[in-house]
C-alpha positions as CSV (number, residue, x, y, z in Angstrom):
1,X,-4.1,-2.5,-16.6
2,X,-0.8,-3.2,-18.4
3,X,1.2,-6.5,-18.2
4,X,4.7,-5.4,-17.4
5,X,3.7,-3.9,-13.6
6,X,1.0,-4.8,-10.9
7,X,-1.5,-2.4,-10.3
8,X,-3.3,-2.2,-7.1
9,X,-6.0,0.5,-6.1
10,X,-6.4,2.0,-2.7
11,X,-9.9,1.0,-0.9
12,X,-11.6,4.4,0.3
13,X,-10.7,4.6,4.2
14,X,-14.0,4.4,6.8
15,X,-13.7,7.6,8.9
16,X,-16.2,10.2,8.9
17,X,-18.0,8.0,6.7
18,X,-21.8,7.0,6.7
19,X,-21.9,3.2,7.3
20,X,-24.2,2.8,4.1
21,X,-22.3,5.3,2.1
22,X,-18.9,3.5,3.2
23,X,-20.5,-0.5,2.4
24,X,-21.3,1.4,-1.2
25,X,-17.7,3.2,-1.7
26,X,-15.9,-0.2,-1.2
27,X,-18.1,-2.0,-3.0
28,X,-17.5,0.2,-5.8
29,X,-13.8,0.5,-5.9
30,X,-13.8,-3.2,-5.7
31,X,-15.9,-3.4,-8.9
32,X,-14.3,-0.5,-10.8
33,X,-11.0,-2.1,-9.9
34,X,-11.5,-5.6,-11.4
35,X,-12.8,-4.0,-14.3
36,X,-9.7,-1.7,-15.1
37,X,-7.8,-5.2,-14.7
38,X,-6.1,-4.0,-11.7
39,X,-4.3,-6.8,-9.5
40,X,-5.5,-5.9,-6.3
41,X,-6.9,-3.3,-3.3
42,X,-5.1,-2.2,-0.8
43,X,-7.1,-2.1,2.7
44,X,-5.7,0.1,5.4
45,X,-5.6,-0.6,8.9
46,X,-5.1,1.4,11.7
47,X,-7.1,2.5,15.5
48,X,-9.7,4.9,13.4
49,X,-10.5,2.6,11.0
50,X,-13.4,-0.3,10.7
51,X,-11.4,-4.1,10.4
52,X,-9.3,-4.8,7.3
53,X,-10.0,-8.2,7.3
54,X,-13.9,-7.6,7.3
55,X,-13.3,-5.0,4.6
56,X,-11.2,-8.0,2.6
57,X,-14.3,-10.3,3.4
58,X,-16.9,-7.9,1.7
59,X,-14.5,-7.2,-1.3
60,X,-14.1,-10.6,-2.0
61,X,-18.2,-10.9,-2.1
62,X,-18.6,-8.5,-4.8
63,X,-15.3,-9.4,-6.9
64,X,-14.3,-12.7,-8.9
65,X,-10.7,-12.4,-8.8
66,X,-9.5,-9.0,-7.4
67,X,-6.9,-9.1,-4.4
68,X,-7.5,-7.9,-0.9
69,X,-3.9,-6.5,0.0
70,X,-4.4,-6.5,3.9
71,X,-2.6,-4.0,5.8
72,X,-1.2,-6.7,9.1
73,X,0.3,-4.4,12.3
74,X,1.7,-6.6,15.1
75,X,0.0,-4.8,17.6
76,X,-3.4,-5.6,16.4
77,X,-3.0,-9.7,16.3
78,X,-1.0,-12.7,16.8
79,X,0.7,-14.4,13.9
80,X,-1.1,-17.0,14.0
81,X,-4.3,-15.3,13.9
82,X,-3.1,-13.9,10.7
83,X,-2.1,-17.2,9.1
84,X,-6.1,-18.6,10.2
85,X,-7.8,-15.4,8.4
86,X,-5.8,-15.9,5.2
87,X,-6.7,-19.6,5.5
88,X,-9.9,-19.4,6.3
89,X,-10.6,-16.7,3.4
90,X,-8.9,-19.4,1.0
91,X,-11.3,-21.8,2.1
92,X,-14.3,-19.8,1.9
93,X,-13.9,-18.1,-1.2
94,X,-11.2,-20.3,-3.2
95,X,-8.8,-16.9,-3.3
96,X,-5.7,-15.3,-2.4
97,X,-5.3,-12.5,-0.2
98,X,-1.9,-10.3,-0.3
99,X,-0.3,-9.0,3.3
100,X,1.1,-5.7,3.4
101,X,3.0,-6.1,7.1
102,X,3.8,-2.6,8.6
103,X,5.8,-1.9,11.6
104,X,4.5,1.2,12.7
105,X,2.1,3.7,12.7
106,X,0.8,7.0,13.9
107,X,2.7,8.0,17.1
108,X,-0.6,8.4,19.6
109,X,-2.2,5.3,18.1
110,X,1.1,2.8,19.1
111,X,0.9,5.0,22.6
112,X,-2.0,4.0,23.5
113,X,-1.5,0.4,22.7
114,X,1.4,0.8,25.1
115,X,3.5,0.1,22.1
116,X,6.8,2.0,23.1
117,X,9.0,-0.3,20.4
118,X,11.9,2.3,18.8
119,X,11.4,2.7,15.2
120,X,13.9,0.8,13.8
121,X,13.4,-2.5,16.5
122,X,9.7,-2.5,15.0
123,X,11.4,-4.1,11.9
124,X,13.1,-6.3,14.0
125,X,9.6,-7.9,15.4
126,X,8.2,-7.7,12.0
127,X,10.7,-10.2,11.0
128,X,9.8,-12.5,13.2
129,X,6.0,-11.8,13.1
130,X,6.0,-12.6,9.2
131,X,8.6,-15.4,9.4
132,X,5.8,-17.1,12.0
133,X,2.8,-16.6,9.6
134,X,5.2,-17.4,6.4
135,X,6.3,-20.5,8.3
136,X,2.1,-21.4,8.8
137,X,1.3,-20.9,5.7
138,X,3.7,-23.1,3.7
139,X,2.5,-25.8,5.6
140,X,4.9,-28.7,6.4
141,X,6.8,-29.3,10.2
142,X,4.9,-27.8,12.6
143,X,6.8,-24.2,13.4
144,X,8.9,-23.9,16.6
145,X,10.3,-20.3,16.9
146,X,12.1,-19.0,19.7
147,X,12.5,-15.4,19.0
148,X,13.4,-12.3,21.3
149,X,9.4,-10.8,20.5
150,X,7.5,-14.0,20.2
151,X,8.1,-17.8,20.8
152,X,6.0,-20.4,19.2
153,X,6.4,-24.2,19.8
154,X,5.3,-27.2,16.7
155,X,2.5,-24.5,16.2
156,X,0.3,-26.0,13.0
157,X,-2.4,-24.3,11.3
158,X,-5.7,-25.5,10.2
159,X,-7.2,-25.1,7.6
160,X,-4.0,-25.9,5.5
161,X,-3.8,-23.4,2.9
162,X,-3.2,-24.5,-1.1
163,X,0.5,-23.4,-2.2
164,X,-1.0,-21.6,-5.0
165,X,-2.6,-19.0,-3.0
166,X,0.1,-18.3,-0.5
167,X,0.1,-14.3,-0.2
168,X,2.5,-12.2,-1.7
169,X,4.1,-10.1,1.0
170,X,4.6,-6.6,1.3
171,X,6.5,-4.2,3.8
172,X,6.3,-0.9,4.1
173,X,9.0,1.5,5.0
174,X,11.0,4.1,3.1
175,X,13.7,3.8,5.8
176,X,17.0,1.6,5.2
177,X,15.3,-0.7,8.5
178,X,12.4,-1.3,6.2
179,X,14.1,-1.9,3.3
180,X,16.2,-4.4,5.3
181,X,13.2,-6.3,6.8
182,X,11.8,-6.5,3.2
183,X,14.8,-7.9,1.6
184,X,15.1,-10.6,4.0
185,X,11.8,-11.6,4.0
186,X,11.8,-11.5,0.5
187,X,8.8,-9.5,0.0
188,X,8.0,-6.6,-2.0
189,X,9.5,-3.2,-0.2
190,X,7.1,-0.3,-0.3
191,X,7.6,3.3,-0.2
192,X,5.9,7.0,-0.7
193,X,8.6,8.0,-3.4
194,X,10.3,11.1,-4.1
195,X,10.4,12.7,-7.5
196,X,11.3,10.3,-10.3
197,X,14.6,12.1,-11.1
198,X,15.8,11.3,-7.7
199,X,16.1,7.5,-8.7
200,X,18.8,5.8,-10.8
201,X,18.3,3.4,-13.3
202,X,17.9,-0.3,-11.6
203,X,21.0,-2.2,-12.2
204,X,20.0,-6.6,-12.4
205,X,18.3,-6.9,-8.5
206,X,16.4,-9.9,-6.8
207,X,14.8,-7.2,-4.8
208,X,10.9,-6.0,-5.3
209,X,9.9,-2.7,-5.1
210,X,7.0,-0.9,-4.7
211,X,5.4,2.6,-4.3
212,X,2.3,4.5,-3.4
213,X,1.2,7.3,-5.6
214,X,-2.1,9.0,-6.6
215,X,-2.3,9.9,-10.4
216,X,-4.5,12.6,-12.3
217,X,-4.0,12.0,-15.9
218,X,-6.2,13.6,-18.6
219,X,-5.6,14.2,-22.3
220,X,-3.9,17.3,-21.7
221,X,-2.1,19.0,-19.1
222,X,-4.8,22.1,-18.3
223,X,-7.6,19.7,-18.2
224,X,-5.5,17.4,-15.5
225,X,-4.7,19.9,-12.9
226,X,-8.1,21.9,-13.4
227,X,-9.2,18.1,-11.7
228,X,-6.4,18.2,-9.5
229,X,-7.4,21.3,-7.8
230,X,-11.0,21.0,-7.5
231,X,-10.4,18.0,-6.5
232,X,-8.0,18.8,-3.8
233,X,-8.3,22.5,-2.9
234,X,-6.0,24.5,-0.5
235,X,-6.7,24.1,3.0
236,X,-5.6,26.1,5.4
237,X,-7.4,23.8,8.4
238,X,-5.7,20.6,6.6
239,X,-2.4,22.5,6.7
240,X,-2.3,22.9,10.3
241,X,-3.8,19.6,10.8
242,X,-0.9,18.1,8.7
243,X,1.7,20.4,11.1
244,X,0.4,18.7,13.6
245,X,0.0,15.1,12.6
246,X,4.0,15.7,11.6
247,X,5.2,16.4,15.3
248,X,3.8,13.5,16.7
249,X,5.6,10.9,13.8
250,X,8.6,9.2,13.5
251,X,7.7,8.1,9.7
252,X,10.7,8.5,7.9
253,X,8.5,9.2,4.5
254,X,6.2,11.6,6.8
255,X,9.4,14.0,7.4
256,X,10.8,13.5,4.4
257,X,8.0,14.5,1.9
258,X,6.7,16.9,4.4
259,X,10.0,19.2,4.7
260,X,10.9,19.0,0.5
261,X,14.8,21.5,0.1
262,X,12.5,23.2,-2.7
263,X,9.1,22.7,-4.9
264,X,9.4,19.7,-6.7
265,X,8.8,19.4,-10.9
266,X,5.8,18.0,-12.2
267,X,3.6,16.1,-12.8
268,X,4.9,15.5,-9.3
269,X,2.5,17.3,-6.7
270,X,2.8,17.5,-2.9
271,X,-0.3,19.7,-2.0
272,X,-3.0,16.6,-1.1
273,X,-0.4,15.5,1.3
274,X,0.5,18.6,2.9
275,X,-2.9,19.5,3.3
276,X,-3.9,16.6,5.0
277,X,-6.2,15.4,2.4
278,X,-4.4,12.0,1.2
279,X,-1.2,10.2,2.6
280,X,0.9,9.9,-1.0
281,X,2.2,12.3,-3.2
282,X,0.5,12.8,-6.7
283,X,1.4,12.6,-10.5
284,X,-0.8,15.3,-12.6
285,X,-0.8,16.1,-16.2
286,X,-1.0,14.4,-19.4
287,X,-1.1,11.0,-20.3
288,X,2.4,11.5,-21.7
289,X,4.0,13.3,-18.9
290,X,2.3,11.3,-16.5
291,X,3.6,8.0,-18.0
292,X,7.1,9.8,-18.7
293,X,7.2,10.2,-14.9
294,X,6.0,6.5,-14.4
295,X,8.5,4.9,-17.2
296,X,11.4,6.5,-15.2
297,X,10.0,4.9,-11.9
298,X,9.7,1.2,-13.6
299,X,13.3,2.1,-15.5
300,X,14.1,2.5,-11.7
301,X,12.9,-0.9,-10.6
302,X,9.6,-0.5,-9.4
303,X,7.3,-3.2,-9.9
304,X,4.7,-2.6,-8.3
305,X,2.6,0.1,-7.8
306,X,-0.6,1.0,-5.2
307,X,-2.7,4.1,-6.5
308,X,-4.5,6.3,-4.3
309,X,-8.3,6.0,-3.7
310,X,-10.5,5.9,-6.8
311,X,-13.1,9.0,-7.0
312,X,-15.2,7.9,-9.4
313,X,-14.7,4.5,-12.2
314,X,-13.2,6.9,-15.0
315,X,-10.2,7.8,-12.9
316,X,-9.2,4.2,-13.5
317,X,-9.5,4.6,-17.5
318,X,-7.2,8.0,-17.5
319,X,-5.2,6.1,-15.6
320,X,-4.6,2.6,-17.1
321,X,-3.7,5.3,-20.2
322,X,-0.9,6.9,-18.4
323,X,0.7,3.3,-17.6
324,X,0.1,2.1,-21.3
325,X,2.3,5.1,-22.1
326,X,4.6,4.1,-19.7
327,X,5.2,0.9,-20.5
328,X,5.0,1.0,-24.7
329,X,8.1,3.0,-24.3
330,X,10.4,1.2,-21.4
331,X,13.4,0.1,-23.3
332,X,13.0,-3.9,-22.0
């Protein structure tokens, strides 16, 4: 894409897939991914969706050098069978894989993984869940950890994994907890952003930042959202379903994009989300606008950036154009 931010794509999610249509979606958003020069693919896990870590494994068979970012939940797996897949993968394929380590989920799923952990102490555990696989996969003394949600005594890990393709680590959260866990962890922080104008300009900051957004850039303005909207018609059903996906959250980015004080400006467009039809809020317009939108979001501090799932290979052309705007203009 462009050399000032990463770019990672959005693997297409498995339900209500076909099992050979959904083998032939990742494998092409994989491709069409490498080829736009993109950094990586995120893969999303959670209790309605096939494995992440298989969906890495068949990535990483049809790529050379695109990034699985692996969504990692606590609930799902020990630390240290985290540390062994990224080490194994490593082994078997010579290649990094990013983590993107999330502390929660959709209410009913944690419920009935008798997960009843408050919102906020699900950062606390995260801590100490990434700290145990951080600790693996560095390598040296054998890790001893004697934490308040897991304890682990001179644990090593085998296969050792190279320094040069330790994982870059990712946490998501818009809430302050979130934000917290990420800055002490010293990964990348991850959010569903609001509006572009809502954000100052980034004063000098160790911290990494990140968002999820879906872009819909054409030449010109009419021929973006005539995409947008066939693309994402209104939906009264998705609407209600949206309603009541909302009462059963305590995502502080689900109630706070889902209850906006007023309709926001574009290129900034809420309707896939509140019809239930994606989990991120859009960009739409023109390349200019677009990247106008974007340029204020890097001028902000954002670094890195996961788009929404690929429809078809061109989306990734309009869009590398939107972020070449962007960044031939960010004052550096």
């Amino acid at each position: 894409m462009v050399p000032s931010v990463a770019v990672f794509t959005t693997c297409p999610p498995s339900r209500g897939a076909s099992p050979a249509a959904y083998g032939a979606s990742v494998r092409d958003v994989g491709r069409w991914s490498e080829r736009a020069g993109c950094v990586g693919t995120l893969v999303y896990a959670d209790n309605g969706l096939v494995d992440p870590w298989l969906v890495a494994q068949l990535l990483m068979t049809v790529t050379e050098r695109l990034i699985p970012l692996i969504a990692v939940q606590p609930v799902y797996m020990h630390p240290y069978a985290v540390a062994k897949l990224v080490a194994s993968l490593a082994l078997l394929h010579g290649r990094r894989v990013d983590l993107n380590m999330v502390a929660g989920g959709f209410r009913n799923d944690l419920e009935a993984l008798a997960d009843s952990t408050p919102h906020d102490r699900r950062y606390d555990r995260l801590r100490e869940y990434t700290a145990i696989i951080a600790g693996l996969l560095r390598g040296g003394p054998p890790v001893t950890l004697a934490g308040e949600f897991y304890r682990v005594t001179r644990l090593s890990l085998i296969p050792e994994l190279p320094a040069a393709l330790f994982p870059t680590l990712f946490v998501s959260g818009s809430s302050e907890a979130g934000r917290a866990a990420a800055r002490l962890l010293g990964a990348t922080s991850v959010e569903y952003p609001a509006p572009a104008a809502a954000y100052e300009p980034a004063v000098a900051s160790p911290e990494a930042r990140g968002i999820r957004v879906g872009i819909i850039a054409r030449d010109d303005e009419e021929t973006a959202w005539q995409v947008a909207r066939a693309r994402f018609p209104e939906d009264r059903r998705g609407r209600i379903a949206h309603t009541l996906a909302m009462k059963v959250s305590d995502s502080n980015w689900h109630r706070r994009l889902s209850d906006p004080a007023s309709p926001p400006p574009r290129p900034y467009w809420m309707e896939p989300f509140l019809n239930y039809q994606t989990f991120c809020p859009y960009l739409v317009g023109s390349y200019a606008s677009v990247g106008d939108e974007l340029r204020r979001y890097v001028e902000a501090g954002v670094q890195s950036f996961i788009v929404d799932v690929p429809r078809e290979e061109d989306d990734l052309g309009h869009t590398a154009q939107a972020f070449e705007h962007a960044v031939a203009v960010v004052p550096w």
